[in-house]
C-alpha positions in Angstrom: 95.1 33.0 99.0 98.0 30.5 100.4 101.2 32.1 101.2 103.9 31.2 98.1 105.8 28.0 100.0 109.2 27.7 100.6 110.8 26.0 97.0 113.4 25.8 94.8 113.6 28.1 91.9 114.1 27.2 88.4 113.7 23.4 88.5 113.2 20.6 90.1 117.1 19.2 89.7 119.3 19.2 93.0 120.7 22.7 92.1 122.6 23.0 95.4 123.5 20.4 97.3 122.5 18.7 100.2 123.0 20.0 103.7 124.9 18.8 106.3 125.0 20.1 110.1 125.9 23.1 110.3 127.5 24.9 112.7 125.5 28.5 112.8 128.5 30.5 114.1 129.9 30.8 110.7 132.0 33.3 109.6 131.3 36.9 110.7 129.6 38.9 107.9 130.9 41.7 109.3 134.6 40.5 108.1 134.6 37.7 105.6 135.3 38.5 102.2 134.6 36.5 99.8 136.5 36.5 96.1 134.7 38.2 93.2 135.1 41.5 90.9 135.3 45.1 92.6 131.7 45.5 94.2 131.6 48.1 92.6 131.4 46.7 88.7 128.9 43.4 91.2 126.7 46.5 92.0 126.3 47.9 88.0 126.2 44.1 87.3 123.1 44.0 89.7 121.6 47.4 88.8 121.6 46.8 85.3 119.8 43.3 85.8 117.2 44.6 87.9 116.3 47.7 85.7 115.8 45.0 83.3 113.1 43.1 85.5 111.5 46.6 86.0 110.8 46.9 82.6 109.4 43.5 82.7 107.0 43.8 85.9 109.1 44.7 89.0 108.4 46.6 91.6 110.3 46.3 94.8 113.5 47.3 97.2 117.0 45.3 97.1 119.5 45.4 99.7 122.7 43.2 99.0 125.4 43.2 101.6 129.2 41.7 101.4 131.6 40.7 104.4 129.8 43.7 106.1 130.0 46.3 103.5 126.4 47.6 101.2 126.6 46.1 97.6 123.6 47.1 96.3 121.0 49.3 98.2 118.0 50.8 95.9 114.5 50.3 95.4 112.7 49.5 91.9 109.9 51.0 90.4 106.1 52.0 92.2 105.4 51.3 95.4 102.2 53.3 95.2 101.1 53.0 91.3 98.3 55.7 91.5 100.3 57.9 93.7 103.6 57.8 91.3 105.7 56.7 94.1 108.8 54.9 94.0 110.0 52.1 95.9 113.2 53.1 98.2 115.4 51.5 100.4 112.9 52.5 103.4 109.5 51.1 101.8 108.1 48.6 104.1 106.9 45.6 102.3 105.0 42.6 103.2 107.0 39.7 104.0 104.9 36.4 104.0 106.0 33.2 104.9 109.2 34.9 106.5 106.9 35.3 109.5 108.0 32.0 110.7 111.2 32.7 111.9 110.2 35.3 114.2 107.7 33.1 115.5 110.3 30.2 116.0 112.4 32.7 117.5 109.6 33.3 120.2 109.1 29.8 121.1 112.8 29.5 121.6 113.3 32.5 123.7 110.7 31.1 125.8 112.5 27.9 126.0 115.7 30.4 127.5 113.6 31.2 129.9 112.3 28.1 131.3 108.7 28.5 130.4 108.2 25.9 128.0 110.5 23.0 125.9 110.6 22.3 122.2 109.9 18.7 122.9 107.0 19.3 124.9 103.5 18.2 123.3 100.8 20.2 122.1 98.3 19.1 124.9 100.7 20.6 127.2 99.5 24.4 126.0 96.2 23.8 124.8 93.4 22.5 125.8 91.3 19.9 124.2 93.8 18.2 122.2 91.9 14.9 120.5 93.7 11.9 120.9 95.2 11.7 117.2 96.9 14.8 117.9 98.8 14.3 121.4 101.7 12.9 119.9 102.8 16.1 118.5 105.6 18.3 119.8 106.2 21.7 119.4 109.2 20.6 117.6 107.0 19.1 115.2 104.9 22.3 114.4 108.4 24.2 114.1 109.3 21.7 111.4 106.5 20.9 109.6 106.1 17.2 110.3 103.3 17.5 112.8 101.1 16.1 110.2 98.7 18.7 109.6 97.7 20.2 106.0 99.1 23.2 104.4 96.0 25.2 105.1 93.1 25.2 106.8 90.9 28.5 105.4 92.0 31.6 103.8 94.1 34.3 104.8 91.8 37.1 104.9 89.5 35.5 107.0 88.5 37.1 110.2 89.2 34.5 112.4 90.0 34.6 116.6 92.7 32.4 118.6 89.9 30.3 120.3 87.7 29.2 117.0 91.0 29.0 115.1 92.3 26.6 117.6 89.4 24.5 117.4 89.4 24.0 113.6 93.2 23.0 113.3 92.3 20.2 116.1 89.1 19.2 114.2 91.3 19.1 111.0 92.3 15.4 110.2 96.3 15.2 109.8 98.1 14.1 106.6 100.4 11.4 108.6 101.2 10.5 111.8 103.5 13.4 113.6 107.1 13.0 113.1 107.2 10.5 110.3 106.7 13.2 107.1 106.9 16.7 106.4 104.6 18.8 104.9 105.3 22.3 104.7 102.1 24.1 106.8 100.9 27.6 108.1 99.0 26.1 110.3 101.8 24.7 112.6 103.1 28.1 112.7 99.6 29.8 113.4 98.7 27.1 116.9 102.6 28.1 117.6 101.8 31.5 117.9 98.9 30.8 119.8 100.6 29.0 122.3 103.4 32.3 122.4 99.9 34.0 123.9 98.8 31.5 126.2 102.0 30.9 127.8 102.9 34.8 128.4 99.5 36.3 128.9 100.6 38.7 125.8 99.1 39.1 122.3 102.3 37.7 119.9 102.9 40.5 118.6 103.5 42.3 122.2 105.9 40.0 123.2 107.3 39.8 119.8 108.2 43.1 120.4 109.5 43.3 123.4 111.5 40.0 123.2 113.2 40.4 120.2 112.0 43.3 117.8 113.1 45.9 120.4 116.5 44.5 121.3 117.6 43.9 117.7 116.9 47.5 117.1 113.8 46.6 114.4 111.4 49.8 114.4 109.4 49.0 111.3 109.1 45.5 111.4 105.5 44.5 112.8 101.9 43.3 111.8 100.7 47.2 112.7 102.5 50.6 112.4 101.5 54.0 113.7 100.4 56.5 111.1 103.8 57.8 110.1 104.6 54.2 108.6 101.8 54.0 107.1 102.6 56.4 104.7 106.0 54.4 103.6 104.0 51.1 102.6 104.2 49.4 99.9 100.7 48.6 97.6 100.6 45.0 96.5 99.3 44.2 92.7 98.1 41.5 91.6 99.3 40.0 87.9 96.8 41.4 86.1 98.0 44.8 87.7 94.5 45.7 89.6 94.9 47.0 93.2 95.3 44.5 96.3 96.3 46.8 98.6 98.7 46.5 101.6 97.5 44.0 104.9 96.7 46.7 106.6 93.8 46.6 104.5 92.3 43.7 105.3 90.2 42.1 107.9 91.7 42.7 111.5 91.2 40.6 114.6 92.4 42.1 117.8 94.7 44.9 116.0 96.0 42.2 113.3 95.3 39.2 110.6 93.2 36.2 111.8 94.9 33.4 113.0 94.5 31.8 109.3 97.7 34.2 108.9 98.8 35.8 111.8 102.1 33.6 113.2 102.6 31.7 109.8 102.7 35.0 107.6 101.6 38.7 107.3 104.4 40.9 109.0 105.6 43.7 107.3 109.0 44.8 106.7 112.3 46.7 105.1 115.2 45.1 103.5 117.4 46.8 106.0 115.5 45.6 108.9 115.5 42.1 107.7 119.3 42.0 107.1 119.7 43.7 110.6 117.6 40.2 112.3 120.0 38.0 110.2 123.1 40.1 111.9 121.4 40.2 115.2 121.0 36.3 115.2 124.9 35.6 113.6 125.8 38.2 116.8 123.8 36.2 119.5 122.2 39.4 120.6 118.6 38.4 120.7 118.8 34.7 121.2 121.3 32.4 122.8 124.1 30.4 121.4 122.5 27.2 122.0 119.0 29.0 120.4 120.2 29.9 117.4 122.2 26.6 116.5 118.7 24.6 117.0 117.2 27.3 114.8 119.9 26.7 111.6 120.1 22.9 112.4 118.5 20.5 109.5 116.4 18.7 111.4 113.8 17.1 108.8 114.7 17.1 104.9 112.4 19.2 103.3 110.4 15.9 101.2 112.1 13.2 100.1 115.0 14.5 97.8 114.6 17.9 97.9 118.1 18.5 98.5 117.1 21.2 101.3 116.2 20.8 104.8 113.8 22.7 107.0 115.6 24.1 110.3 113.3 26.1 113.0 112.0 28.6 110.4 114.4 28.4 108.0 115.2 26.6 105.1 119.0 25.1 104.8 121.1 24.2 101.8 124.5 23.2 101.1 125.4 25.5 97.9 127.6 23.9 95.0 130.6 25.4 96.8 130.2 23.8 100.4 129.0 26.5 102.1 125.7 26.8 103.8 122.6 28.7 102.5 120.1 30.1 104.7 117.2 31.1 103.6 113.1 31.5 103.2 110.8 33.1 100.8 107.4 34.4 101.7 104.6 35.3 99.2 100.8 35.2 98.9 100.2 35.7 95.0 100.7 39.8 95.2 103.7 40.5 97.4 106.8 38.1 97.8 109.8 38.2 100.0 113.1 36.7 99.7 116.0 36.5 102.3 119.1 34.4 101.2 122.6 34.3 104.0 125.5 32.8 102.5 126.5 32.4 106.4 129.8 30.8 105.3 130.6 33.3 103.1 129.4 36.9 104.7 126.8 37.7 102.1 123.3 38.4 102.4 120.0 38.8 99.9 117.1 40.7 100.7 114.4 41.7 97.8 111.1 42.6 98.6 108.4 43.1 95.7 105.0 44.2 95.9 104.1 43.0 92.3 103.4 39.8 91.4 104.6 39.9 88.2 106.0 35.9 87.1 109.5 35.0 87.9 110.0 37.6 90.3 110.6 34.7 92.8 114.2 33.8 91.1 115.7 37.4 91.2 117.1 37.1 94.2 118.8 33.6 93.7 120.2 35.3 90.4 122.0 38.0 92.1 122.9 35.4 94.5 125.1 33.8 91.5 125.9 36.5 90.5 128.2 37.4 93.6 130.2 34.2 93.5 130.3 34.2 89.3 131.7 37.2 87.9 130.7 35.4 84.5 127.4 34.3 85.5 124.7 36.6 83.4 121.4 36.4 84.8 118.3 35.6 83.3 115.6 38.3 83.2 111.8 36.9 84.0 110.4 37.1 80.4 106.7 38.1 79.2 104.2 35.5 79.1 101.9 34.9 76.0 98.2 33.4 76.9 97.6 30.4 75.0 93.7 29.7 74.9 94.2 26.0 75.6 96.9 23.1 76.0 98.9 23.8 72.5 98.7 21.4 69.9 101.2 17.9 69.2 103.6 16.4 71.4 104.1 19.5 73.6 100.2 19.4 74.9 100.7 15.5 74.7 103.3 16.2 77.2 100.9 18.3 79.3 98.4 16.2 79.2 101.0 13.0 80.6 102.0 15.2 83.4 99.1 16.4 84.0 97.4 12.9 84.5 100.7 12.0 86.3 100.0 14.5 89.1 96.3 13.6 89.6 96.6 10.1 89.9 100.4 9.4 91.1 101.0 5.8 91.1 103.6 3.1 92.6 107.1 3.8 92.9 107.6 1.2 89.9 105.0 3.0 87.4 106.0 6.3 88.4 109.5 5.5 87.5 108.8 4.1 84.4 106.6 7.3 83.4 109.8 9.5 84.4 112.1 7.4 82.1 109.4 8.1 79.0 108.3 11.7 79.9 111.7 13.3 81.1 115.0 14.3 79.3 118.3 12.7 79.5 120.0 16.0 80.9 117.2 16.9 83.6 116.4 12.6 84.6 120.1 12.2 85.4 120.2 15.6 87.7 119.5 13.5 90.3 118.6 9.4 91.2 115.7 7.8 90.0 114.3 8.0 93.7 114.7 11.2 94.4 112.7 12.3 91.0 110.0 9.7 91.9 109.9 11.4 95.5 109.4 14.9 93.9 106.4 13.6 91.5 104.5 12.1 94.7 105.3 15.4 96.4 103.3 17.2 93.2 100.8 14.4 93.6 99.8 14.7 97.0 100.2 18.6 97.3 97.9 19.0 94.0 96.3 15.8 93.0 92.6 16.2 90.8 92.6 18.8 89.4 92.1 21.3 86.5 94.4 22.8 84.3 92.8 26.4 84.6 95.6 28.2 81.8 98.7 27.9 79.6 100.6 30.2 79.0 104.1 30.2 76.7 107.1 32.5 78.0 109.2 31.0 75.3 109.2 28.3 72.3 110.9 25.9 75.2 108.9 27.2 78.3 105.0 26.8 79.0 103.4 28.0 82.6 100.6 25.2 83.4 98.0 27.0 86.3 96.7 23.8 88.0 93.5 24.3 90.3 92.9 21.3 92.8 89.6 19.6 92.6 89.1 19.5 96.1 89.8 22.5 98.9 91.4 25.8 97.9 94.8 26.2 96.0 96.1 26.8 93.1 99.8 25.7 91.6 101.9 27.3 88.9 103.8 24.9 87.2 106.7 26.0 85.2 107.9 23.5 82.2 110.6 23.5 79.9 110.6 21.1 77.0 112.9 19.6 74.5 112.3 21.4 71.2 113.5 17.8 69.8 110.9 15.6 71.0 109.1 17.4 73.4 110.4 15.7 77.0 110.6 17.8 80.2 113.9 19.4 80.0 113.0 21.2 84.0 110.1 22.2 86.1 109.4 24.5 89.3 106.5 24.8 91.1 104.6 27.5 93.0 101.4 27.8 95.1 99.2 31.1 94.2 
């Protein structure tokens, strides 16, 4: 199953606002402050909200830090269902996507060192390159706009460096390199590969000895020894059977096949991960230079997605200015959240090892909550199974958008088909453009397909599970309608 991609929560609408350059320096978290109520009516705030998502489905540990100083630090429910055992601050959860950055981080340490250049091209470190594919830098793979697809096989599968290699150079790309982006684990995965061939080491050796070790990160890893073992987290699935944790799951060489390993699969606590986020602000694992070309936007994350995608991480301006930095991980059990307010010395970690729906907002919730003493946060809300697309203008609706996806269209038609299917409120959240650029963005990511179930969280909200036609992947798409005529009000998307 494909890691949960990077996105958005809530909808579609330009919720923060678009990023500039930033300069990475910031403030230090360790002594901004940043104006809201006494932290400690934020943390009963926070507490209270996410005792209310347990009852509803979550499982998982929270840290929440402020200029330096521990908002919020507690875990939430079972990490271990059968075992009745809780999740705590020291659980060690899966991480997905979040993988990236430590992978980007290895590719610029090498670069410190003189053994290898972000601009360099990818025939450079591997052999057999085809033709199509020797325009593309590692710059490109750390962005996403090499060109190549999402993914290329699933997760799970046992897969080594050499035959994964040669699929991902066999696999035709989406677009010539450096003239799109498309989100992709397989970048990250031939990135990782070329960590190994350029240092003689297995990525996670060198992971650890180049960056783990001197930011002081003891349980963050693909592997632990037996006494970390014991503090993992089991993922569940939504229907609340047993996945497991990645340890197990087919292994190649001590860790996940190369489907996985350098896009996704580490494991990790929420303290750990807040500690890398202070250990990059400090400087103390990669350079100055390093860490601004890691937070810089360098390609926009799809045309009008009001986020851009640095080396790793994703970048936003936030309605107050200020930069967010940030990436989400997930592979339809577990999911992984890490939001810096760099400007404004806060930090967001939530780790979950259910995958019950709308766990993927909690953390941008508490997020507003820390800058809106007035903002009350909305708790993910039971779904109902509907046995088909509902009946009169609401399944009409489905049924537009739904053809809309599959079959796309010209600028001109699809902006026409916005203008008929979408509200006042959410069409005018943003320029005709950038709405058109997001449907073509849900038309080439999904395209044919069938709409596999409905299900109603609410008499405005409907959850649409999309399953392409073509290739793996499946897409959750989350509408709200206008109870007056049935138009889309908002929409988010997410990949199971």
């Amino acid at each position: 199953m494909a890691h949960l991609d990077h996105f958005l929560p809530g909808t579609f609408a330009a919720l923060l606002l678009a990023c500039g350059t930033p300069d990475p320096a910031g403030i230090d978290p360790a002594t901004t402050a940043v104006q809201d109520p006494a932290e400690g009516r934020l943390a009963d705030r926070m507490d209270r909200f996410l005792n209310g998502a347990a009852e509803v489905g979550f499982n998982g540990s929270v840290l929440v830090t402020r200029a330096g100083r521990t908002v919020l630090d507690t875990g939430y429910g079972l990490r271990d269902r059968e075992n009745r055992l809780p999740n705590t601050p020291a659980t060690v959860h899966a991480i997905g996507s979040i993988t990236k950055q430590f992978t980007a981080a290895c590719i610029l340490k090498l670069q410190e060192q003189g053994r290898l250049q972000v601009e360099d091209s990818l025939s450079k470190h591997l052999p057999g390159v085809p033709p199509d594919k020797r325009g593309i830098t590692l710059h490109h793979l750390l962005t996403h706009s090499a060109g190549f697809p999402g993914a290329i096989g699933d997760d799970n599968t046992a897969i080594d460096g050499a035959d994964y290699t040669r699929l991902a150079l066999g696999t035709p790309l989406k677009f010539a390199p450096g003239t799109g982006f498309e989100y992709s684990n397989v970048g990250y995965s031939l990135l990782g590969i070329i960590v190994e061939h350029v240092t003689g080491m297995a990525l996670e050796d060198h992971l650890r000895t180049a960056l783990l070790a001197p930011a002081g990160l003891a349980h963050t890893a693909y592997r632990f020894a037996d006494p970390a073992v014991e503090e993992l987290a089991i993922g569940y699935r939504k229907d609340g059977t047993r996945w497991g944790t990645m340890l197990d799951h087919p292994t190649v060489n001590g860790g996940p096949g190369w489907h996985l390993r350098g896009n996704g699969g580490m494991l990790s606590t929420t303290h750990e991960l807040a500690a890398w986020v202070q250990a990059l602000h400090d400087r103390r694992v990669l350079s100055d230079a390093s860490v601004k070309a890691m937070f810089a936007p360098h390609v926009e994350e799809g045309r009008g997605a009001g986020s851009h995608y640095g080396y790793g991480w994703a970048l936003f301006r936030t309605p107050r200015g200020t930069r967010l930095i940030t990436h989400n991980g997930g592979n339809g059990v577990q999911f992984a959240d890490v939001l810096w307010y760099a400007d404004e010395g806060v930090t967001v970690v939530l780790l979950s090892n259910a995958s019950a729906r709308g766990m993927q907002d909690l953390a941008w919730e508490l997020g507003r909550m820390v800058f809106d003493s007035t903002y009350a946060p909305r708790l993910p809300q039971s779904a109902r199974a509907l046995e088909g697309l509902p009946e009169g203008p609401v399944g009409d609706r489905m049924k537009a958008l739904s053809a809309v996806i599959a079959h796309g269209g010209d600028d001109a038609t699809l902006a026409a088909w916005l203008k008929e299917n979408l509200g006042p409120g959410f069409l005018e959240m943003m320029p005709i453009e950038e709405h058109v650029g997001m449907f073509k963005r849900l038309h080439a990511d999904i395209g044919a397909h069938t709409i596999n179930g409905v299900e109603q969280l609410s008499p405005e909200e409907y959850v649409l599970t999309m399953k392409r036609s073509e290739g793996k992947g499946r897409f959750r798409i989350m509408l709200q309608v206008r109870p007056v005529d049935a138009r889309i009000a908002g929409m988010g998307v997410e990949m199971e």
